[in-house]
VMD Tcl script that draws the C-alpha trace (Angstrom):
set ca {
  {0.00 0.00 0.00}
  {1.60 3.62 -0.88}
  {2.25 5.98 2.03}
  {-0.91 8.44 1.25}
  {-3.47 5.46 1.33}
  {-1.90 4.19 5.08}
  {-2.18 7.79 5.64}
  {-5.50 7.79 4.57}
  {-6.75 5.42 6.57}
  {-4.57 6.30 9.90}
  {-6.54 8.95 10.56}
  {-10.32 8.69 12.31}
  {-12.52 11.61 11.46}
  {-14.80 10.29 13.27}
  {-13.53 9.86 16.67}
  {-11.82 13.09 15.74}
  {-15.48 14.65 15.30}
  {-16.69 13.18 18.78}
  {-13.21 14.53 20.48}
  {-14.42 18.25 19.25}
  {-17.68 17.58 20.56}
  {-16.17 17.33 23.52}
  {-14.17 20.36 23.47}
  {-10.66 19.21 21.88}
  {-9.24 22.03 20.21}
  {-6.19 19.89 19.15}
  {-8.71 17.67 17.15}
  {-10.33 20.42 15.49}
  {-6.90 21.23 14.62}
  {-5.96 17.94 12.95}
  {-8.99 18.31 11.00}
  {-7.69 21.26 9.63}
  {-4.33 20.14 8.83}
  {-5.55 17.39 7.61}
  {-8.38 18.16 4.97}
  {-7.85 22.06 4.94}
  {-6.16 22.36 1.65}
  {-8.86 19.71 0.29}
  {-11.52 21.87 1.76}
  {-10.45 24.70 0.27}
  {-10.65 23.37 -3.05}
  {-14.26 22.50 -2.63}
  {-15.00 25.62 -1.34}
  {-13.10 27.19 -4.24}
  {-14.80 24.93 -7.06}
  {-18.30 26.84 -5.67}
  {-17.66 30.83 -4.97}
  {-15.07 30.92 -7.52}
  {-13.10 33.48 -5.75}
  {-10.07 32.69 -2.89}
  {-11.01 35.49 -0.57}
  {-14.23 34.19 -0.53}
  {-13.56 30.78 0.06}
  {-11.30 31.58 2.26}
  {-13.95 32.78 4.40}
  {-16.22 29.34 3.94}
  {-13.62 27.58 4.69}
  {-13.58 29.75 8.25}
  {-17.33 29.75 8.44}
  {-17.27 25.64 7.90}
  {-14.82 25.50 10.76}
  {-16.74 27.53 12.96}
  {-19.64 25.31 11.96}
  {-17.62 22.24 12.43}
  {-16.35 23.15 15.78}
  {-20.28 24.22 17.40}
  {-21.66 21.46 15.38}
  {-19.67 18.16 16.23}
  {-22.25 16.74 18.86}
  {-24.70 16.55 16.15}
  {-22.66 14.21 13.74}
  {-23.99 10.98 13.88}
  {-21.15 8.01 12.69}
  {-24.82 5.78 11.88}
  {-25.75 8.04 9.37}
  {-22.40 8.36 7.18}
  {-18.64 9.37 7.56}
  {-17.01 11.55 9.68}
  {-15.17 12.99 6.37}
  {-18.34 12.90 4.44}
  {-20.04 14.92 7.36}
  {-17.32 17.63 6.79}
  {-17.21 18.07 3.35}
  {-21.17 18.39 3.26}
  {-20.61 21.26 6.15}
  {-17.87 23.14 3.51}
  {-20.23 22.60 0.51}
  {-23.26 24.13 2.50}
  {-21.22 26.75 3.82}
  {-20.21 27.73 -0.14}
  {-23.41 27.56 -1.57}
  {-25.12 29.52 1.13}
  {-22.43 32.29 0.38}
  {-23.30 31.81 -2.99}
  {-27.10 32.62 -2.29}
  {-26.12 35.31 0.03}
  {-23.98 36.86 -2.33}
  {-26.77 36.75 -4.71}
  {-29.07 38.64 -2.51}
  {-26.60 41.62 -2.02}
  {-26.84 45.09 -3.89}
  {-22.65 45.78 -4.64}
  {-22.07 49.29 -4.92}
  {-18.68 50.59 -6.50}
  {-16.32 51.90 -4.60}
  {-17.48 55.55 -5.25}
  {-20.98 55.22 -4.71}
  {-19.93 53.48 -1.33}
  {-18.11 56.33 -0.92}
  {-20.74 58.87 -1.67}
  {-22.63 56.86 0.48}
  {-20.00 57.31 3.41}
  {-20.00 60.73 3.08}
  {-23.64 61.49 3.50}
  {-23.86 59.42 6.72}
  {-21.05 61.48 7.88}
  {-22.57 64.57 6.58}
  {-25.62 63.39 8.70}
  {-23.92 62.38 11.79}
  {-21.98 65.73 12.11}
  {-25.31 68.13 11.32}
  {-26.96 65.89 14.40}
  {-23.86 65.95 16.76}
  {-21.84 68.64 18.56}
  {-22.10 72.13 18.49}
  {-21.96 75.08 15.86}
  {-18.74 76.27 16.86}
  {-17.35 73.37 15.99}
  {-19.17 73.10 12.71}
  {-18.23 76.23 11.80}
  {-14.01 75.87 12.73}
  {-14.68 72.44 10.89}
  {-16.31 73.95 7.56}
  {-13.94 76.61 7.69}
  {-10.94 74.03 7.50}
  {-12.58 72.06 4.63}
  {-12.71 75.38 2.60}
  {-9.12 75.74 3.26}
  {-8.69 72.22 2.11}
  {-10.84 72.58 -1.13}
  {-9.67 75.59 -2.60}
  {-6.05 73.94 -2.07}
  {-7.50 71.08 -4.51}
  {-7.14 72.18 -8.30}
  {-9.89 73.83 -9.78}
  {-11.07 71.54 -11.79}
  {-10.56 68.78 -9.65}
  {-12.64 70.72 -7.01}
  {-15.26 70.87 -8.80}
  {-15.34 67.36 -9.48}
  {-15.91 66.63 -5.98}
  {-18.61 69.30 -5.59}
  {-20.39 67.72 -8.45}
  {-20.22 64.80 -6.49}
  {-21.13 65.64 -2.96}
  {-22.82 68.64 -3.44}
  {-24.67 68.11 -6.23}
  {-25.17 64.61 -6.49}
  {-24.43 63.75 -10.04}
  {-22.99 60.56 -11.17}
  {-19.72 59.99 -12.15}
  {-20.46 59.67 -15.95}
  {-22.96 62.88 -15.28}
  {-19.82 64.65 -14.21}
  {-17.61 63.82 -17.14}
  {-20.18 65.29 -19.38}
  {-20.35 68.60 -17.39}
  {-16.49 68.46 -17.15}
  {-15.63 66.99 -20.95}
  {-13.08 64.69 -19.33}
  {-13.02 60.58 -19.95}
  {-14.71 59.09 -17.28}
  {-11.82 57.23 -15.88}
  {-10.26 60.47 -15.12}
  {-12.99 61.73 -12.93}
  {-13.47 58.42 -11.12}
  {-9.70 59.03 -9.92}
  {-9.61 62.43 -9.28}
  {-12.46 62.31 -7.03}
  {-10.51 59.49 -5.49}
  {-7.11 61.58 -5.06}
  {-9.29 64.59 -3.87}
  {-11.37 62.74 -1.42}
  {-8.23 61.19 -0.27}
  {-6.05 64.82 -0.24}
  {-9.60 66.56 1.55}
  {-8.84 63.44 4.10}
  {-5.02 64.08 4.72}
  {-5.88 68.12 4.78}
  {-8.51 67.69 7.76}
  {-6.50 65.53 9.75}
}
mol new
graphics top color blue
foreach p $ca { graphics top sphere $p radius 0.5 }
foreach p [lrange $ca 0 end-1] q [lrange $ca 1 end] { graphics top cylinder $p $q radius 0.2 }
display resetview
């Protein structure tokens, strides 16, 4: 018999499975060194992206670790048992992934900024409003005219960023990243 199969068959996921019901860490442990990179390929095979499956692969531990008591050797394999909890895990990030509303990084960012914009009109007082507003003026008119205006389009105004690239007659591209390099020079100025 080659090495891998004595391997193979050295190790007991099951009783491995019972000793984490019972609190073993270390057997949790040798589950993971032992089928982790395996795992991860399953998990892989189903988001199609590493971070993500990366994070299965956490969530099926997790999972693994609270959910031990309730494998039952009668009913199938201890390794079977834990591959079915990774391929769950996937496929419910799959369908929660598919429920989610991604924004791009700038209307995140837009998004940001009104919250903030909210937060500060409900909290503290007008003095400090008004020395705060009077250091992001400072900071905007240091920003590049155009640029500037950019941003206000933005913020202020609410347009889009292709809505902006019209009013500006710049490639859209360039607007997405200087709004980026202002927000981020607006960010450094404040500090």
């Amino acid at each position: 018999m080659p090495p891998a199969a004595l391997t193979e068959e050295a190790f007991d996921h099951d009783a491995a499975l019972k000793a984490c019901a019972h609190g073993d860490r270390d057997a949790l442990r040798r589950i993971y060194e032992r089928e982790s990179r395996h795992l991860l390929g399953v998990a892989l095979r189903i988001v199609r992206d590493r971070a993500a499956a990366e994070d299965v692969l956490h969530d099926a531990f997790m999972a693994i670790w609270n959910r031990a008591s309730s494998f039952d050797a009668s009913r199938g394999a201890g390794r079977g048992w834990i591959y079915s909890v990774v391929r769950h895990a996937a496929l419910n990030k799959i369908r929660d992934s598919a429920r989610e509303t991604r924004l791009d990084e700038p209307v995140a960012a837009h998004y940001d900024a009104q919250a903030s914009l909210a937060l500060w009109n409900n909290d503290g007082d007008e003095l400090s409003r008004q020395a705060a507003l009077g250091r992001l003026g400072h900071c905007l008119e240091a920003l590049e005219p155009t640029r500037r205006l950019c941003l206000l389009h933005a913020y202020v105004d609410g347009c889009s960023h292709s809505e902006i690239a019209q009013r500006v007659q710049v490639p859209l591209g360039t607007v997405k990243a200087w709004i980026q390099r202002g927000l981020r020079a607006l960010r450094e100025c404040m500090q």
